[in-house]
C-alpha positions as CSV (number, residue, x, y, z in Angstrom):
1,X,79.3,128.8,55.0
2,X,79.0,125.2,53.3
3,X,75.3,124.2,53.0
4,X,73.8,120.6,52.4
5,X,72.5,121.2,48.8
6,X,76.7,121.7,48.1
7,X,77.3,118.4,48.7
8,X,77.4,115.4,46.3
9,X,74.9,113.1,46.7
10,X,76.9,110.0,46.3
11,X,80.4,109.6,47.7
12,X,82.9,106.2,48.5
13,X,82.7,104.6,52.0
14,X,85.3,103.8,54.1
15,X,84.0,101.2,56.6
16,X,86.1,100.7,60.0
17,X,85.1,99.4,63.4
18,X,85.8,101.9,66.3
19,X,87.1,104.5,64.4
20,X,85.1,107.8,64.7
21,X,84.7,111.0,63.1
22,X,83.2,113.9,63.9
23,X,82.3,117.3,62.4
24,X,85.2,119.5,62.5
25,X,87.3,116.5,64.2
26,X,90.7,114.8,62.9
27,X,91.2,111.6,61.4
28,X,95.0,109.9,60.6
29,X,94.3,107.0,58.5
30,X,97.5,104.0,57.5
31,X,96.0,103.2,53.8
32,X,97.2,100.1,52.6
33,X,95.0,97.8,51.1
34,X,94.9,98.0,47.3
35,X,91.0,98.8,47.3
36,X,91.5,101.5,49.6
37,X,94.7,102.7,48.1
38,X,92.5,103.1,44.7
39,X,89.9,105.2,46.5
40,X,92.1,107.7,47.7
41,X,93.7,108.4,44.4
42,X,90.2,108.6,43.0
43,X,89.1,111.2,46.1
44,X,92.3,113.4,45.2
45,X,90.2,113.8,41.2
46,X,87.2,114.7,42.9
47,X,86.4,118.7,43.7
48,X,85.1,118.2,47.7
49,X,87.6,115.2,48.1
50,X,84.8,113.5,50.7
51,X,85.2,110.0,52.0
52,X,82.5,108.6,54.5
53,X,83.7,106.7,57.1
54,X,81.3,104.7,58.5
55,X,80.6,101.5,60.7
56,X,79.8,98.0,60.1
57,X,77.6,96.2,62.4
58,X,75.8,92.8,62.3
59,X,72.2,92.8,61.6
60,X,69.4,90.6,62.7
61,X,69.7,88.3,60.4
62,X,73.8,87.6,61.6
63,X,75.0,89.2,58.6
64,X,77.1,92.2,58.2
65,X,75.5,95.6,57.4
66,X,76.4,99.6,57.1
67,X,75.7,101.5,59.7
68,X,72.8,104.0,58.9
69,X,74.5,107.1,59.8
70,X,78.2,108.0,59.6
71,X,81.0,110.9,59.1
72,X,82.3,112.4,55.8
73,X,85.5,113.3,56.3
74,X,87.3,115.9,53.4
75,X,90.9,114.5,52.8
76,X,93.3,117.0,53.7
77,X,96.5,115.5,54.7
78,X,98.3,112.9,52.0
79,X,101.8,111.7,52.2
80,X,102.6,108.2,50.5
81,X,105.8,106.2,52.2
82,X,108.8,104.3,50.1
83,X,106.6,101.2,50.2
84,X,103.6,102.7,48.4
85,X,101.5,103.1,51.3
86,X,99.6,106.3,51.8
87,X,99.4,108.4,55.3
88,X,96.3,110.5,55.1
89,X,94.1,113.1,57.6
90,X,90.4,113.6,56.9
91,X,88.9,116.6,58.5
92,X,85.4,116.0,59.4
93,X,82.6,117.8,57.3
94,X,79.1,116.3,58.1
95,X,77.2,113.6,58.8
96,X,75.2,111.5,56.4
97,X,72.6,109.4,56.2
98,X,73.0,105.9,54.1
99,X,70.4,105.5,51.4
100,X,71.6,102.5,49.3
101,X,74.9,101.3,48.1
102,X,76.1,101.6,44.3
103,X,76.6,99.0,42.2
104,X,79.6,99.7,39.9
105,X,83.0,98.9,39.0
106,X,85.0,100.2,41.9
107,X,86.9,97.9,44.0
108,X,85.7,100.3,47.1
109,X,81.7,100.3,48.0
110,X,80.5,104.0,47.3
111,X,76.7,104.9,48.4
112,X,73.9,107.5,47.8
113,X,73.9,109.5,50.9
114,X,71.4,112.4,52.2
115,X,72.7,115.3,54.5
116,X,69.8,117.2,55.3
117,X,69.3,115.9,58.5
118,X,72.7,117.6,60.1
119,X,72.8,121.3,58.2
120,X,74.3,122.2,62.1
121,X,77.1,119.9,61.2
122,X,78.4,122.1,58.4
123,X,77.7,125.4,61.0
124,X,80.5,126.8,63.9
125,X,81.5,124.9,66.6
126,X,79.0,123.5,69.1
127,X,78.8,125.2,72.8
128,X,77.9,123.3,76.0
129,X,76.2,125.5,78.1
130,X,75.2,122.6,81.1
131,X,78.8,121.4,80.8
132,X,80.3,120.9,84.5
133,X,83.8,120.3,83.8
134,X,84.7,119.8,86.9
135,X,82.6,116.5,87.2
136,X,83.3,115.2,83.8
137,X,87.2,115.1,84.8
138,X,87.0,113.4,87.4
139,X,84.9,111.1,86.1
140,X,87.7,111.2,83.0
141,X,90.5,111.2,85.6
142,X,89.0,107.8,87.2
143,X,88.7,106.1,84.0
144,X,92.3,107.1,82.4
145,X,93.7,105.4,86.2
146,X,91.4,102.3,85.8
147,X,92.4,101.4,82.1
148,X,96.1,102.9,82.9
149,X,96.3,105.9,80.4
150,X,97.5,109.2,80.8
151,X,97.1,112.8,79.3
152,X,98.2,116.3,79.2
153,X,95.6,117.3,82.0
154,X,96.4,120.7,81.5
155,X,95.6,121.2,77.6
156,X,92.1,119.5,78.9
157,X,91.0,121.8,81.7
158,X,91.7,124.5,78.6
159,X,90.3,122.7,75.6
160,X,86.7,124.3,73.9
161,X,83.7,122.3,74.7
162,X,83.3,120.6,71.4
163,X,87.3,120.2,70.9
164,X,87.2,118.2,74.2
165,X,84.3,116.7,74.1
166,X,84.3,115.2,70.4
167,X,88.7,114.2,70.6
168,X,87.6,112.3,73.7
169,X,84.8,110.4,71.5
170,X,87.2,109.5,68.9
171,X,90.1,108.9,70.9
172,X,88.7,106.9,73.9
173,X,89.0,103.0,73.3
174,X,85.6,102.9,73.2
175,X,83.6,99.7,71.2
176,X,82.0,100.4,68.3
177,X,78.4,100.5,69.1
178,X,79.1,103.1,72.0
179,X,81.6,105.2,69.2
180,X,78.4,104.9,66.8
181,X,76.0,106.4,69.9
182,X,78.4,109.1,69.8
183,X,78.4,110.0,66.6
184,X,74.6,109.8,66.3
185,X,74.1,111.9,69.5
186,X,71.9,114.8,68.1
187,X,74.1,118.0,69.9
188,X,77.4,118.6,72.0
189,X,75.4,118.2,75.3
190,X,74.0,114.8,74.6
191,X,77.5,113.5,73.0
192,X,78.8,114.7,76.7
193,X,76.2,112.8,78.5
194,X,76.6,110.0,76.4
195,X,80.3,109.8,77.2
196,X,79.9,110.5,80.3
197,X,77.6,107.3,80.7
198,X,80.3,105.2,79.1
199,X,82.5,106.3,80.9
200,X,80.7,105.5,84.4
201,X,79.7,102.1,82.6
202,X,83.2,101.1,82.0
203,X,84.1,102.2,85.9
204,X,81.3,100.0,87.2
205,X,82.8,96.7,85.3
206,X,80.1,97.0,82.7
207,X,83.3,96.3,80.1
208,X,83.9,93.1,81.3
209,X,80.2,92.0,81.8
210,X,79.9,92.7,77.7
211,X,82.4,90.5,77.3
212,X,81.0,87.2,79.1
């Protein structure tokens, strides 16, 4: 089993509102910008092949900032198209936290990271013993009618704790500050309550009040 200490201490950044990734999760990315195209082909030469995804937010001061916390992701997919564009799947590994950026002479922004704090990231899968299923989907079911989605209901009422719990968080078109609450949520019990709250947000016209 992967520890903390085996992990580099400084590894590129990929930052991009509302998309999530979790421990032991999935993530297709569409690389296309040059910068970005240069940091894969740099992962592929490294030995853990880590990128973090991660976040931007606005600060205080109206300025854009890093999120403190976000999701390294280990790229295991990679497939580039006629047009030089590169289709790629990370696989999530752990959670960091964000210590400073690097200066340097990538076109990318790479950072000195700390992973201590989630050594049960890098462990098996989560369990959700207070997990009442039958609640959660039809709380899931109201929301999928109410912003006209649809599923395979069946693969859900099947699907492990954490594999249903954690897809939802990364799939639901959720915005970014509730996918960063997610991600920060400290177990799989308090990521399903945190959904869960979303969820009955979004059901109670809370989206729209954001909006105004």
């Amino acid at each position: 089993m992967m520890k903390s200490c085996d992990l580099p201490a400084q590894i590129p950044l990929f930052p991009l509102p509302g998309a999530l990734l979790l421990p032991r999760g999935r993530l297709p990315l569409h690389i296309f910008e040059p910068r970005y195209l240069q940091m894969i082909e740099d992962c592929l030469k490294t030995p853990q092949r880590l990128i973090g995804m991660i976040q931007p937010c606005m600060g205080r001061d109206g300025c854009e900032k890093l999120s403190v916390i976000g999701c390294a992701g280990r790229l295991t997919g990679f497939s580039e198209t006629e047009d030089g564009r590169y289709m790629v799947t990370l696989s999530g590994v752990s959670r960091f936290r964000l210590h400073k950026e690097l200066e340097g002479f990538t076109p990318y922004r790479r950072a000195e990271v700390s992973w201590g704090d989630f050594e049960r990231d890098l462990g098996l899968a989560e369990h959700d013993p207070g997990f009442d299923r039958e609640i959660f989907l039809e709380t899931l079911a109201r929301y999928f009618h109410a912003q006209g989605l649809d599923t395979d209901w069946d693969a859900l009422k099947d699907a492990e704790d954490e594999l249903l719990i954690n897809s939802l968080s990364m799939l639901l078109p959720l915005e970014p500050e509730d996918k960063q609450a997610l991600l920060e949520a400290p177990s799989l019990p308090t990521r399903r309550e945190t959904l869960l709250t979303l969820l009955e947000f979004v059901l109670r016209g809370g989206l729209e009040e954001r909006k105004q």
